[in-house]
N, CA and C atoms as an extended XYZ file, in Angstrom:
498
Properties=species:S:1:pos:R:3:atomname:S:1:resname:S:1:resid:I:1 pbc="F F F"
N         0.832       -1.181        0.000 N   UNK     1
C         0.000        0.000        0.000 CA  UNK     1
C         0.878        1.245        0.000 C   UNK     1
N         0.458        1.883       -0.702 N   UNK     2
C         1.162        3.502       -0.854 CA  UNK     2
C         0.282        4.853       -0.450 C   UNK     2
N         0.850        5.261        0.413 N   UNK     3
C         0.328        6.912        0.897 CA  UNK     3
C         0.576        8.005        0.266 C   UNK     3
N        -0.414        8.691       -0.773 N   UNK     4
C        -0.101        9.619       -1.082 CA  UNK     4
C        -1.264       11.051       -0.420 C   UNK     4
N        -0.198       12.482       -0.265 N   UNK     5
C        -1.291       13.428        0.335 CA  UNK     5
C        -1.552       14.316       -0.564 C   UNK     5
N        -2.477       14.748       -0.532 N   UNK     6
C        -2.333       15.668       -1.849 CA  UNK     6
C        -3.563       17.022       -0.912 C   UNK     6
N        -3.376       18.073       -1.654 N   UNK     7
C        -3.895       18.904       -0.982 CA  UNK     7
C        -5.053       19.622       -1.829 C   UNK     7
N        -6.348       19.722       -1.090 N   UNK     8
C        -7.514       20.372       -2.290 CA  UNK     8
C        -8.047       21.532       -1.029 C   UNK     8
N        -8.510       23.199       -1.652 N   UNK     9
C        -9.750       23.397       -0.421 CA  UNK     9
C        -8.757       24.202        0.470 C   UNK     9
N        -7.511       24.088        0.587 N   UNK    10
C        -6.871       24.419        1.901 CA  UNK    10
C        -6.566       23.770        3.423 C   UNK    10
N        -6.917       22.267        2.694 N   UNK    11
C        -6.811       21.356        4.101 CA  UNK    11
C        -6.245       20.049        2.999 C   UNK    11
N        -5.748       19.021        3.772 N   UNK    12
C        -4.935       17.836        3.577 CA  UNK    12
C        -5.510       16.877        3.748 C   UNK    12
N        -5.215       16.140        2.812 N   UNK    13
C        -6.074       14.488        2.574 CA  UNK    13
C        -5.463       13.418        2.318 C   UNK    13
N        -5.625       12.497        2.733 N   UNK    14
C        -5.175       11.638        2.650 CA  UNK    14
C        -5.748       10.313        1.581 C   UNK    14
N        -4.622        9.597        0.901 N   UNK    15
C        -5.288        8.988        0.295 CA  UNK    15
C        -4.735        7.644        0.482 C   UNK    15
N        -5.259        6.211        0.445 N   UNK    16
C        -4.021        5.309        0.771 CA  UNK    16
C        -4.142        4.398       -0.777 C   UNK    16
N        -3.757        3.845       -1.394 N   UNK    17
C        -3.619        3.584       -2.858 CA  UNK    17
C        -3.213        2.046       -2.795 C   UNK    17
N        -3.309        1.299       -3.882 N   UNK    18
C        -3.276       -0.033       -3.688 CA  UNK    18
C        -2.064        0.098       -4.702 C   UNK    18
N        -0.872       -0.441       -4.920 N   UNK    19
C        -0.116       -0.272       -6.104 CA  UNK    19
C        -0.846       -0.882       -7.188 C   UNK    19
N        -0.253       -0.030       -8.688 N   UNK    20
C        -1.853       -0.016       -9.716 CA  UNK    20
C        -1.149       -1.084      -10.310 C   UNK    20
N        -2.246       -1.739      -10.748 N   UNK    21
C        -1.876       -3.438      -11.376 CA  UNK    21
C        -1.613       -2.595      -12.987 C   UNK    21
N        -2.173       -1.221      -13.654 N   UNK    22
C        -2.394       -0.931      -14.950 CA  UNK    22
C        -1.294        0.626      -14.980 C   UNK    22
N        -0.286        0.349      -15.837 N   UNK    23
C         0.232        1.449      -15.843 CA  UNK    23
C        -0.773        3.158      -16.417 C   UNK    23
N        -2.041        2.738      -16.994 N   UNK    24
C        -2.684        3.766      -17.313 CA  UNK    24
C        -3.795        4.148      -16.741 C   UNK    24
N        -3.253        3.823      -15.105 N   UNK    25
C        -4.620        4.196      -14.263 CA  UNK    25
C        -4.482        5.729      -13.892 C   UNK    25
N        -5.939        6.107      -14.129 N   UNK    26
C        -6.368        7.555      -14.433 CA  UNK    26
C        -6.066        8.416      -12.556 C   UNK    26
N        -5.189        8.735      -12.371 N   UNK    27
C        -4.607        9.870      -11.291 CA  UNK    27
C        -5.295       11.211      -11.659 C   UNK    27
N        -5.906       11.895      -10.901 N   UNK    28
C        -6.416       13.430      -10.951 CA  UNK    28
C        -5.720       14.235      -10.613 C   UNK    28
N        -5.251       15.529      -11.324 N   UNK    29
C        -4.543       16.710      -11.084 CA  UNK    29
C        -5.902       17.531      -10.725 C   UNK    29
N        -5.204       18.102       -9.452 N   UNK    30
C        -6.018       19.093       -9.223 CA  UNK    30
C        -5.838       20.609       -9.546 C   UNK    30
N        -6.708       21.755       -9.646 N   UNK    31
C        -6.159       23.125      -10.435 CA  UNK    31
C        -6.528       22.952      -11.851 C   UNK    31
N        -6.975       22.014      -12.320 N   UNK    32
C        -6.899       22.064      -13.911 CA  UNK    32
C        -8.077       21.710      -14.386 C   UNK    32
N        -8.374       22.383      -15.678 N   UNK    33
C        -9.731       22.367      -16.526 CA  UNK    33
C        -9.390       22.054      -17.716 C   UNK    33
N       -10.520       21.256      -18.227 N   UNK    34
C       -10.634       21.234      -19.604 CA  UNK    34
C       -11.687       21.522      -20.260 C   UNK    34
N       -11.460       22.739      -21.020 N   UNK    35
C       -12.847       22.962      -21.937 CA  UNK    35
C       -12.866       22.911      -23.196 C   UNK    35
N       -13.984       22.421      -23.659 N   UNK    36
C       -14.455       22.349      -24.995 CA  UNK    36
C       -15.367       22.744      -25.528 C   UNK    36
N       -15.145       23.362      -26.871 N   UNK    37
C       -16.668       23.663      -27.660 CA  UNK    37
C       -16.895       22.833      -28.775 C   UNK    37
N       -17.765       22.035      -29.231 N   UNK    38
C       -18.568       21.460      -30.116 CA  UNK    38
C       -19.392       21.709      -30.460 C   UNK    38
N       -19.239       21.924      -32.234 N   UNK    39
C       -20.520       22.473      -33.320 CA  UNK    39
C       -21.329       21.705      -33.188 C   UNK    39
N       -22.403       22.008      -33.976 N   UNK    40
C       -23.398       20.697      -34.145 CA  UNK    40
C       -23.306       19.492      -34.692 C   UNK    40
N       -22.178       19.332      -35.289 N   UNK    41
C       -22.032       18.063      -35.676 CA  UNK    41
C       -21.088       17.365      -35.092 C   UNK    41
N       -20.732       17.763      -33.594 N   UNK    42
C       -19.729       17.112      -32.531 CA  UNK    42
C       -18.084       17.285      -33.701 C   UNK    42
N       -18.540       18.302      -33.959 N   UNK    43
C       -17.079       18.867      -34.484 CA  UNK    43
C       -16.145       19.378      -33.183 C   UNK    43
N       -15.023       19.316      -32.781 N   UNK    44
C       -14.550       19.838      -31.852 CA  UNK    44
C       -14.228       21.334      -32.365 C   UNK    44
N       -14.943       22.514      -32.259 N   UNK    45
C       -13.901       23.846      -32.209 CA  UNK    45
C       -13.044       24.218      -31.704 C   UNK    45
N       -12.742       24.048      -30.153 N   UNK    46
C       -11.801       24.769      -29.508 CA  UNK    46
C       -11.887       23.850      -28.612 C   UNK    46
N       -10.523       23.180      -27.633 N   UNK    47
C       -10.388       22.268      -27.162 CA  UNK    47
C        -8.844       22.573      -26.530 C   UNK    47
N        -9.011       22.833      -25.270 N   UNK    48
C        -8.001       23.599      -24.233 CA  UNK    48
C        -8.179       22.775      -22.897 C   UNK    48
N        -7.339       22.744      -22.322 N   UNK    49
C        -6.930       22.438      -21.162 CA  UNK    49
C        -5.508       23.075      -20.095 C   UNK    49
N        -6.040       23.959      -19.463 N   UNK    50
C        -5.288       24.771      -18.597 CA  UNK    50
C        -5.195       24.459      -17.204 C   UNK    50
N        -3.848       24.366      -17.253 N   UNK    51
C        -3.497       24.707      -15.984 CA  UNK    51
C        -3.763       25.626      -14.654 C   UNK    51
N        -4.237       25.789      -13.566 N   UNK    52
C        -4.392       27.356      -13.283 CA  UNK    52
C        -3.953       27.334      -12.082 C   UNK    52
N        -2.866       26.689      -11.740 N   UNK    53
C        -2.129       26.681      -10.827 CA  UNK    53
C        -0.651       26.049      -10.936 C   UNK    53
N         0.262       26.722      -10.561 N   UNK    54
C         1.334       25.238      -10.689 CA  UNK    54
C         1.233       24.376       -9.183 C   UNK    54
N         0.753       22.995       -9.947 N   UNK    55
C         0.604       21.961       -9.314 CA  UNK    55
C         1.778       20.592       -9.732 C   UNK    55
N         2.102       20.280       -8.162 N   UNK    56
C         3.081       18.732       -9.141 CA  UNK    56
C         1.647       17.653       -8.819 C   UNK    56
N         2.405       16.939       -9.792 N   UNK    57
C         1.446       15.522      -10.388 CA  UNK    57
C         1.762       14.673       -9.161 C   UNK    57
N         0.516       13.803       -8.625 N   UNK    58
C         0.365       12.896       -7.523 CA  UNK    58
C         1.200       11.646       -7.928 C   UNK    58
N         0.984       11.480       -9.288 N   UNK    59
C         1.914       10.307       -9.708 CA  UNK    59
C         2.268       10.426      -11.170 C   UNK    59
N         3.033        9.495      -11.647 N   UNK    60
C         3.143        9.618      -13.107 CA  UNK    60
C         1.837        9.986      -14.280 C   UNK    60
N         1.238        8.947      -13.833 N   UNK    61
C        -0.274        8.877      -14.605 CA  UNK    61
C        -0.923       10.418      -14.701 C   UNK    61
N        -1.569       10.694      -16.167 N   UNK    62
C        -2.106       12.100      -15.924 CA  UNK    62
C        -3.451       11.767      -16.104 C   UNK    62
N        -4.586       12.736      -15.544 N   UNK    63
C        -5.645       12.645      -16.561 CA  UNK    63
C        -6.269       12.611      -17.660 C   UNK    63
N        -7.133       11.589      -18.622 N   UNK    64
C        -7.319       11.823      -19.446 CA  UNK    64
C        -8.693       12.391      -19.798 C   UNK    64
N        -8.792       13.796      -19.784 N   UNK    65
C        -9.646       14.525      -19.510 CA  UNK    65
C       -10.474       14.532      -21.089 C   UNK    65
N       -10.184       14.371      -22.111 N   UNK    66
C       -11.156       13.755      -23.495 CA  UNK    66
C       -11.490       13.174      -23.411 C   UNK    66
N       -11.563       11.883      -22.613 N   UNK    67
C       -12.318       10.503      -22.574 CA  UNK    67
C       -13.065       11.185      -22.183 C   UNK    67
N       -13.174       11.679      -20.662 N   UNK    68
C       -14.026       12.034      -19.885 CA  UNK    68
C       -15.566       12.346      -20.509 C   UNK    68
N       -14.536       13.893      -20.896 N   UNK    69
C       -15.587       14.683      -21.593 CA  UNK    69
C       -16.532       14.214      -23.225 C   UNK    69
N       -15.827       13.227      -23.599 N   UNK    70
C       -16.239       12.278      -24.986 CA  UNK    70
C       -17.255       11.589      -24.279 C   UNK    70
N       -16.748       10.684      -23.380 N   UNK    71
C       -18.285        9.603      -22.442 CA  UNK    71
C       -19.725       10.482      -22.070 C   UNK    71
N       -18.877       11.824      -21.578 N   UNK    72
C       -19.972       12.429      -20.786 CA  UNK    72
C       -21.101       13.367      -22.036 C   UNK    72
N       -20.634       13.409      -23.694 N   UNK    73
C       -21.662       13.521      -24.342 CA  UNK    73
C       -23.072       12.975      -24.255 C   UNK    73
N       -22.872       11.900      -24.083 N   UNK    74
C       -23.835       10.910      -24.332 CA  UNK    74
C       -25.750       11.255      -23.451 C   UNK    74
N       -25.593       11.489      -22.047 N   UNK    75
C       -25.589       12.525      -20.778 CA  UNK    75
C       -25.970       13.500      -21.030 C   UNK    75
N       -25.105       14.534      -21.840 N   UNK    76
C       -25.353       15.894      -22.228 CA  UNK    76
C       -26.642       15.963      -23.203 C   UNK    76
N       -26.193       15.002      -24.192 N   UNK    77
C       -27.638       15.331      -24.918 CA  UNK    77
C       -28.735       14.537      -23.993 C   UNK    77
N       -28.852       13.870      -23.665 N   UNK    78
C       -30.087       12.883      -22.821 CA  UNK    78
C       -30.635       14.657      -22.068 C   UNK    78
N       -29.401       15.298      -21.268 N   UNK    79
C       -30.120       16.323      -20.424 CA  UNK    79
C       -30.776       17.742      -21.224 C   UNK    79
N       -30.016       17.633      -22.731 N   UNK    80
C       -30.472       19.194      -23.255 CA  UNK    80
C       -31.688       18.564      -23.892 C   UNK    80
N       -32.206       17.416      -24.249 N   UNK    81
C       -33.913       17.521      -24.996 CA  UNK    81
C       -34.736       17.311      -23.286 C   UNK    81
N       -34.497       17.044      -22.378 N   UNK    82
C       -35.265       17.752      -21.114 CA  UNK    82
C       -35.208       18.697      -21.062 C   UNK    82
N       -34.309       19.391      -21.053 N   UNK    83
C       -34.194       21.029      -20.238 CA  UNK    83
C       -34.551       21.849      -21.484 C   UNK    83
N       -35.000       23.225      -21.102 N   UNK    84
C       -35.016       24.252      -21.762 CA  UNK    84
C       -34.234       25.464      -21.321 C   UNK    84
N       -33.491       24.893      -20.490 N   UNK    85
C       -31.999       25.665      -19.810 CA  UNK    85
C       -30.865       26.010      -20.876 C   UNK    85
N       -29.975       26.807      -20.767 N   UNK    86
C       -28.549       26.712      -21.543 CA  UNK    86
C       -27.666       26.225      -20.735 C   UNK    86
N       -27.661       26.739      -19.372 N   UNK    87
C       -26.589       25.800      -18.596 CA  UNK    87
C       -27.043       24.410      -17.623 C   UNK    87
N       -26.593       23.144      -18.393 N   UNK    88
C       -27.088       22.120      -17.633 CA  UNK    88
C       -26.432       21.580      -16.486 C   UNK    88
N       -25.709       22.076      -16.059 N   UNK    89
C       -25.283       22.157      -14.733 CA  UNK    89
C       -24.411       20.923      -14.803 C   UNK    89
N       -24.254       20.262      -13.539 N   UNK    90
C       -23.412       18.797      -13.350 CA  UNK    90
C       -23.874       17.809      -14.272 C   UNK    90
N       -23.381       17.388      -15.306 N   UNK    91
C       -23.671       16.577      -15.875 CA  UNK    91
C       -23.118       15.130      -15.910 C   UNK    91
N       -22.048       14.976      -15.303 N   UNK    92
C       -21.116       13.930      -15.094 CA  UNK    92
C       -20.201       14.460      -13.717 C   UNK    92
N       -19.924       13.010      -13.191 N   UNK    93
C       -18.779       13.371      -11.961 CA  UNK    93
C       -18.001       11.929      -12.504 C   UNK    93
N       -16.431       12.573      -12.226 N   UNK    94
C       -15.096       11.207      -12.160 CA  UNK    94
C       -14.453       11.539      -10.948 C   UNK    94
N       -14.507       10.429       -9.717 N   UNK    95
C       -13.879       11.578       -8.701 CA  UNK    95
C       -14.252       12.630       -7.842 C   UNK    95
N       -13.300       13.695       -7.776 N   UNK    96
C       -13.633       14.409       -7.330 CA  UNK    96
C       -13.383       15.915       -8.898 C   UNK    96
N       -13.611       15.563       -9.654 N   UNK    97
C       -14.294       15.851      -11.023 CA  UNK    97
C       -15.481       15.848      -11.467 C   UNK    97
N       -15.843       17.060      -11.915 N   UNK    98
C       -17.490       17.142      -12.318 CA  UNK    98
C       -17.306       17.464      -14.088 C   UNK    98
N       -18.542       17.187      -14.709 N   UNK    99
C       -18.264       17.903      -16.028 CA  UNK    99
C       -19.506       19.191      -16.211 C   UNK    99
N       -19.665       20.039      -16.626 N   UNK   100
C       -20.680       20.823      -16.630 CA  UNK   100
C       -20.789       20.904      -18.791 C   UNK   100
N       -22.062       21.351      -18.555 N   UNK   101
C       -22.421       21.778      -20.153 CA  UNK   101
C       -23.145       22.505      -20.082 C   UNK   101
N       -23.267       23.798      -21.169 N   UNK   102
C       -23.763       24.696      -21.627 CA  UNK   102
C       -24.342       24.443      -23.260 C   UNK   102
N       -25.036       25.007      -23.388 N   UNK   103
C       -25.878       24.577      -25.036 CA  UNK   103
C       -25.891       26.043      -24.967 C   UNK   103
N       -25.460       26.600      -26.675 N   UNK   104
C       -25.795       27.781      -26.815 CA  UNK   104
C       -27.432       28.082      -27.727 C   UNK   104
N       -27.713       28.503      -27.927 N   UNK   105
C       -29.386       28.829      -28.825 CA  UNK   105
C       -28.792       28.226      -30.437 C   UNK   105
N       -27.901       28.022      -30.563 N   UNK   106
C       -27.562       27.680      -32.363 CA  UNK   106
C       -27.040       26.505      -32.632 C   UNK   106
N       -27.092       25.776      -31.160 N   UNK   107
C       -26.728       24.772      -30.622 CA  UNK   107
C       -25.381       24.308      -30.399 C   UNK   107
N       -24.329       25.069      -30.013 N   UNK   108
C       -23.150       24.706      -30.402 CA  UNK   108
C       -23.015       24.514      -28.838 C   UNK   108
N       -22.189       23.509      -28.001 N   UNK   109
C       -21.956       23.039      -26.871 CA  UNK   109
C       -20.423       23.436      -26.478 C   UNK   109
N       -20.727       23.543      -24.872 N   UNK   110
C       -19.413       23.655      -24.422 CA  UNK   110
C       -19.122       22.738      -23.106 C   UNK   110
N       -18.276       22.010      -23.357 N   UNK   111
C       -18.144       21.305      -22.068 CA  UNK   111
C       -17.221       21.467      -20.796 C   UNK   111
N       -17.103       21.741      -19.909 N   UNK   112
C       -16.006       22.025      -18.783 CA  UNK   112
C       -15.956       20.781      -17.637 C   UNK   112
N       -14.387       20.734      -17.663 N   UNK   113
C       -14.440       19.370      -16.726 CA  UNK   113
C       -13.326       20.246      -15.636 C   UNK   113
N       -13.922       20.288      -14.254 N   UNK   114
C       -13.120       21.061      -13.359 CA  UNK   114
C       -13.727       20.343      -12.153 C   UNK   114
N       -12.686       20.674      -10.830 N   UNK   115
C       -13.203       20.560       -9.661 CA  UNK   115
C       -14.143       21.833       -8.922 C   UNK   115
N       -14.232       23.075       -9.678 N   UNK   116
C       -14.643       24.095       -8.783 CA  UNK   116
C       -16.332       23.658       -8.884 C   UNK   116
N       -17.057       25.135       -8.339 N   UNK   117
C       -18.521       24.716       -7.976 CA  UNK   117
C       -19.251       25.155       -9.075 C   UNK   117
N       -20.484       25.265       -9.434 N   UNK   118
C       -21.311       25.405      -10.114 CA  UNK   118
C       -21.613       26.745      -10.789 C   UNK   118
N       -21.595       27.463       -9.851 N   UNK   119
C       -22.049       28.670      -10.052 CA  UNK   119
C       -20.779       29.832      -11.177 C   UNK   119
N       -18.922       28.957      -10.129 N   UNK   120
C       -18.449       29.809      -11.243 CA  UNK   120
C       -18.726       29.440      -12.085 C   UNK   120
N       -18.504       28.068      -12.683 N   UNK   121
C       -18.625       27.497      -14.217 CA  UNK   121
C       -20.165       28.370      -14.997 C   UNK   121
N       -21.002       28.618      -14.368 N   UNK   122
C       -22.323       29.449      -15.372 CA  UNK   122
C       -21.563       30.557      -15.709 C   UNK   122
N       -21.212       31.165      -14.634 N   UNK   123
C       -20.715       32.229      -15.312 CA  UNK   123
C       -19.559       32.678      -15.817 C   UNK   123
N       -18.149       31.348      -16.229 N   UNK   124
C       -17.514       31.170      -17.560 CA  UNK   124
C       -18.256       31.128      -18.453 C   UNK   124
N       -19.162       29.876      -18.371 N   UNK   125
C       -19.680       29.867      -19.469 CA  UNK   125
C       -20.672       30.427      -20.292 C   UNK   125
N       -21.209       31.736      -19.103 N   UNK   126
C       -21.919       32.992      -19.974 CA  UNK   126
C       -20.915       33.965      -20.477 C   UNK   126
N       -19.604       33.656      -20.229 N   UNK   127
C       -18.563       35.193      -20.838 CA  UNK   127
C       -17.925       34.334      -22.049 C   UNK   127
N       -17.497       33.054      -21.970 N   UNK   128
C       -17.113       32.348      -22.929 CA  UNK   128
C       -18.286       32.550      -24.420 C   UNK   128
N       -19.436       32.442      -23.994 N   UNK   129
C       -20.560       32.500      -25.073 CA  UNK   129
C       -20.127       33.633      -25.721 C   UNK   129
N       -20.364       34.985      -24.938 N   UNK   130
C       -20.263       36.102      -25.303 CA  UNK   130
C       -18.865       36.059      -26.792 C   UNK   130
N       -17.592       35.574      -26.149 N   UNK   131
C       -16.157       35.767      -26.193 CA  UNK   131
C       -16.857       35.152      -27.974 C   UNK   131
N       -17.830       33.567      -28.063 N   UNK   132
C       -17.883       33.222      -28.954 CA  UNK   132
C       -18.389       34.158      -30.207 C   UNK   132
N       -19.778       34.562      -29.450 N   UNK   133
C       -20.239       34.893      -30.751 CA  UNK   133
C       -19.347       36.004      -31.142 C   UNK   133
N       -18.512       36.757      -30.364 N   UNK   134
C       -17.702       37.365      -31.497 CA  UNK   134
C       -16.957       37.011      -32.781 C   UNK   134
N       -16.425       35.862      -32.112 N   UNK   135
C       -15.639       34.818      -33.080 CA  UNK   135
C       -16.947       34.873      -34.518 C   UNK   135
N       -17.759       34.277      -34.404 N   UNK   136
C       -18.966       33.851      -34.916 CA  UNK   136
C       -19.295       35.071      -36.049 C   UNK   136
N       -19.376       36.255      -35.541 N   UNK   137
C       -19.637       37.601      -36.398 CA  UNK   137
C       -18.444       37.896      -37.124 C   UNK   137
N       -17.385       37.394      -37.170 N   UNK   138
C       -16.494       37.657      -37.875 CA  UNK   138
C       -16.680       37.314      -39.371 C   UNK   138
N       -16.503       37.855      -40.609 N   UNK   139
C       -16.712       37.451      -41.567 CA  UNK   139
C       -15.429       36.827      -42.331 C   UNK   139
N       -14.523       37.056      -41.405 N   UNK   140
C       -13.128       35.637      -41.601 CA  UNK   140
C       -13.092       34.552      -41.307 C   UNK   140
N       -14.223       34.193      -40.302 N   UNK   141
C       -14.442       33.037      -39.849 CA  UNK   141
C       -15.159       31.977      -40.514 C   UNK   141
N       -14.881       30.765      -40.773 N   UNK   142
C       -15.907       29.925      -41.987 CA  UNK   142
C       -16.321       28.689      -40.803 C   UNK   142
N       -17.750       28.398      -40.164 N   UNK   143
C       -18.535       28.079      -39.462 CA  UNK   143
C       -18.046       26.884      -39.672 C   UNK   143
N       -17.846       25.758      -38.608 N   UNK   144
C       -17.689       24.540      -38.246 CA  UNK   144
C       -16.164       24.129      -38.362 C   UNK   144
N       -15.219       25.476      -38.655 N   UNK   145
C       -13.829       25.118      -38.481 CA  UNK   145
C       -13.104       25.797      -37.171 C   UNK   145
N       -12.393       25.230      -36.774 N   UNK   146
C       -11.650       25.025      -35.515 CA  UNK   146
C       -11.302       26.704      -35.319 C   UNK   146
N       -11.312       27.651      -33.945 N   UNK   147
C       -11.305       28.368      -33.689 CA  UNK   147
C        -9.891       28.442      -33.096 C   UNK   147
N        -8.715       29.120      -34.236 N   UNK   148
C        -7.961       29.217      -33.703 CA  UNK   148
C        -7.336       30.700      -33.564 C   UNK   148
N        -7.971       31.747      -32.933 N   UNK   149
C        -7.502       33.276      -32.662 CA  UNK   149
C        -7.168       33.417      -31.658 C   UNK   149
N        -5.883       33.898      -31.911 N   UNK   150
C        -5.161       34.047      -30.248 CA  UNK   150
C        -5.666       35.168      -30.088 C   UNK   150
N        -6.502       35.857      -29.699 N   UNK   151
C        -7.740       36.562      -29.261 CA  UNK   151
C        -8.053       36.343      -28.467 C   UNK   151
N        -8.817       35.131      -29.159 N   UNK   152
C       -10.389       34.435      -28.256 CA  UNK   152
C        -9.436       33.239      -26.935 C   UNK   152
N        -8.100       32.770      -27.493 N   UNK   153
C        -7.303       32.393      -26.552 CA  UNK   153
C        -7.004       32.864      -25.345 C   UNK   153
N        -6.363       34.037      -25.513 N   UNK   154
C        -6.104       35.083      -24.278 CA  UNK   154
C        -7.268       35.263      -23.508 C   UNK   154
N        -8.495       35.381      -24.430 N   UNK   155
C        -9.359       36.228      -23.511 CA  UNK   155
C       -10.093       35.091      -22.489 C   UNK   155
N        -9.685       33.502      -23.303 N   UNK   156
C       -10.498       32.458      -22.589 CA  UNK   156
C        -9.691       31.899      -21.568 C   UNK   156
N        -8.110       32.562      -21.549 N   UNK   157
C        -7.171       32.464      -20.745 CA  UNK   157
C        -7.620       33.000      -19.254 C   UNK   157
N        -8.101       34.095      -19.346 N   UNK   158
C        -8.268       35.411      -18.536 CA  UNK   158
C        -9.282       34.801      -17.819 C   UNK   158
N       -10.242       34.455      -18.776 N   UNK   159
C       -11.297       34.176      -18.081 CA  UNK   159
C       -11.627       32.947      -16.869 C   UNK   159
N       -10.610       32.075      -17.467 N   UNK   160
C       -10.384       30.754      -16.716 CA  UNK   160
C        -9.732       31.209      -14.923 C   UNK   160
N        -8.709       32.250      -15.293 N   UNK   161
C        -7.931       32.275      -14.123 CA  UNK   161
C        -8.630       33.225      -13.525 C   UNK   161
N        -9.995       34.308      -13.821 N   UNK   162
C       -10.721       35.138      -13.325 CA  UNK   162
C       -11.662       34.603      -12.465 C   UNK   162
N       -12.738       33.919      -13.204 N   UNK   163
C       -13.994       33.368      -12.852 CA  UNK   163
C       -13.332       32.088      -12.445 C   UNK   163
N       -12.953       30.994      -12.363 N   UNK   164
C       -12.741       30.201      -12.083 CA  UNK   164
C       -11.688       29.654      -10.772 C   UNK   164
N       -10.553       30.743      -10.968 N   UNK   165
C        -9.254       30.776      -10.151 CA  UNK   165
C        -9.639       31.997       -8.761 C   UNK   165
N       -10.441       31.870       -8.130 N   UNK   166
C       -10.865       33.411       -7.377 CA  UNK   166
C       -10.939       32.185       -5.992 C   UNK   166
């Protein structure tokens, strides 16, 4: 058995670990997000994962935070033909990992896989919308291809370590 502590919250935890029979067993970094936007045709647009802390890794193994968020489609749509919401709140948990989703009105999705609470993630993901449809009004932009403006980067930079990192 192996003790590892790792720290979330401002208090210390303990974890006790069985040595992993699978070298690709999924370890959680904590501090870190992954977000995504998907067109309507589960096109990936923009697909980031930030850091927002320097954190060392509990063990070799990292997260693989695309599976996650790939499984947890499935979920997402089951919850957006119920709801008439844009933000569907917790839609998946791994852990001590949640995934949240947002549906925009033109239907284009965004997914966030973080440890924080609920409330920041709505309101990333009401400034992220915003951040989009600019992208969107651009008449350089050709609809269902990958959003790559270091623009909309920075500003989704900002936003991560604003709303999210507080």
């Amino acid at each position: 058995m192996k003790r590892i502590q790792y720290s979330r919250n401002k208090r210390m935890q303990t974890k006790i670990m069985a040595k992993p029979k699978y070298q690709s067993l999924i370890v959680l970094v904590f501090s870190e997000i992954m977000f995504l936007i998907l067109s309507q045709e589960d096109h990936p647009l923009y697909e980031r994962r930030f850091p927002l802390k320097k954190t060392t890794l509990v063990s070799q193994q990292v997260l693989n935070a695309q599976f996650i968020l790939h499984a947890a489609l499935d979920v997402f749509d089951e919850k957006y033909k119920s709801s008439k919401e844009l933000f569907l709140k917790e839609i998946d948990q791994k852990q001590d990992y949640r995934v949240y989703g947002y549906v925009t009105p033109s239907n284009i999705r965004f997914l966030v896989l973080t440890d924080q609470d609920e409330e920041r993630v709505k309101i990333f993901c009401q400034l992220a919308h915003e951040q989009l449809i600019k992208i969107l009004m651009n008449p350089l932009y050709q609809l269902g291809t990958q959003i790559t403006s270091p623009s909309f980067e920075s500003v989704i930079q900002q936003l991560l370590q604003n709303k999210l990192n507080q």
